[in-house]
C-alpha positions as MATLAB code, in Angstrom:
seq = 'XXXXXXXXXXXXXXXXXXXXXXXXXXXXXXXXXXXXXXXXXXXXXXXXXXXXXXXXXXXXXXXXXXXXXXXXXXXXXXXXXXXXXXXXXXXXXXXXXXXXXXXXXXXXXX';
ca = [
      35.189  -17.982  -15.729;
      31.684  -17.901  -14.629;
      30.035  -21.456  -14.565;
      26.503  -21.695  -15.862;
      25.132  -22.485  -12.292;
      26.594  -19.279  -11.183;
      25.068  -17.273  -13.709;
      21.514  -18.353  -13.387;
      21.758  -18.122   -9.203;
      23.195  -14.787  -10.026;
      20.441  -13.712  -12.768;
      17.637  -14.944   -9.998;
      19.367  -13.092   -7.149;
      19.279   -9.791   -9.651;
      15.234  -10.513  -10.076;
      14.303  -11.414   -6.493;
      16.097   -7.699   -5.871;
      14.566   -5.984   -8.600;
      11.090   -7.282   -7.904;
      11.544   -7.308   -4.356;
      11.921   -2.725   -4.890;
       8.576   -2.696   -7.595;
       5.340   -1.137   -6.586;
       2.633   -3.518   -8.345;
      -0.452   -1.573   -7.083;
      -1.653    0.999   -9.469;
      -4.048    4.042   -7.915;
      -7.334    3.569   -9.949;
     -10.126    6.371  -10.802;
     -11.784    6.199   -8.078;
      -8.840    6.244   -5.611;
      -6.839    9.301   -7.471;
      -8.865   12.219   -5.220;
      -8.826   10.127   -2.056;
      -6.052   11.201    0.830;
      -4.436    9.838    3.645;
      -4.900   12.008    6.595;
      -4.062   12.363    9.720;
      -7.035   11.646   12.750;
      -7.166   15.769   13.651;
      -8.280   16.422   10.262;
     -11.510   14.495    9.694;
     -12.904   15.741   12.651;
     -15.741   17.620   10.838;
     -15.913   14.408    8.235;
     -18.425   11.516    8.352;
     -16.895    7.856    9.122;
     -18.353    5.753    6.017;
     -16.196    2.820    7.715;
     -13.393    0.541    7.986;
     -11.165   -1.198    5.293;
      -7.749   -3.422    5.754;
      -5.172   -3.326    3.318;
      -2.322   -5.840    2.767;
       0.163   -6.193    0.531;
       3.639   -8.365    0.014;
       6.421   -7.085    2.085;
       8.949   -9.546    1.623;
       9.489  -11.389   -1.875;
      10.888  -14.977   -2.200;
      13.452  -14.900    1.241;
      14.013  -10.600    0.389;
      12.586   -7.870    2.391;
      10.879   -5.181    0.619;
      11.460   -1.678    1.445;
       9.284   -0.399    4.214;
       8.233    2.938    1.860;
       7.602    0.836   -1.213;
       5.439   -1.193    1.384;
       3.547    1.770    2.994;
       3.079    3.446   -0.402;
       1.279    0.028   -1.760;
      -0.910   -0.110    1.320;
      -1.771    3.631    1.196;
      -2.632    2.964   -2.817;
      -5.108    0.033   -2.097;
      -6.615    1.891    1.058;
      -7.110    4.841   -1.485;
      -8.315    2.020   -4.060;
     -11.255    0.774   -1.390;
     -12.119    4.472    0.086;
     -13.142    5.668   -3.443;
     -15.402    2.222   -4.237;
     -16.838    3.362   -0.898;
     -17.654    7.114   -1.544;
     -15.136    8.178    0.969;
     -12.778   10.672    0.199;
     -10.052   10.240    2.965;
      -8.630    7.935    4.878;
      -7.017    7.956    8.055;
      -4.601    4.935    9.871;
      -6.256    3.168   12.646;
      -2.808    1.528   13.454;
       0.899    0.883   12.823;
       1.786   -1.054    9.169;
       2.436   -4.273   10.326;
       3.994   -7.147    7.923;
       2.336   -5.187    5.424;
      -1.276   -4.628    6.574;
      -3.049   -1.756    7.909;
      -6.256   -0.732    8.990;
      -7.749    2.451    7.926;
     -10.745    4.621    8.810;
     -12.857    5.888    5.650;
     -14.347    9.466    5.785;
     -16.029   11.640    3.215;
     -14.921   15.224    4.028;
     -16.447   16.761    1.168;
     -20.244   17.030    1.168;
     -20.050   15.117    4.370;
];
């Protein structure tokens, strides 16, 4: 039999994990047409600047999933490119501990 104590460490340990693999950052408008290239390709495109994006990567004492992490950063660099008029963005550096900087170009109508 299952003691109550059990149950609500196990219904806690079920959330941490389940929260701990959800993507909270939605794309808005103005980040939908933006993309993440890579530095060879904005070679022809203006630099409109520099933006840092963090996010959570671990959740209560659980890790989150590197990808789920990446994808969140990539959505809010998107995010802060559009508000900017840029229409790319490019990586300046690694993802670390869920932050990364990003150039911001505007290859179209540059």
């Amino acid at each position: 039999m299952i003691t109550t104590r059990a149950k609500a460490l196990l219904s806690g340990v079920t959330l941490s994990v389940t929260l701990a693999g959800c993507t909270w950052v939605d794309v808005k408008p103005q980040g939908e047409k933006v993309r993440v290239l890579a530095p060879q390709e904005v070679t022809h495109c203006r630099l409109m600047g520099r933006v840092t994006s963090k996010t959570a990567a671990s959740v209560l004492v659980f890790v989150r999933g590197r990808e789920k992490v990446q994808e969140e950063v990539y959505r809010l660099a998107r995010n802060n490119a559009g508000d900017m008029g840029g229409d790319s963005v490019v990586p300046t550096g690694p993802l670390i501990e869920g932050e990364q900087t990003f150039n911001v170009y505007r290859c179209i109508n540059p």
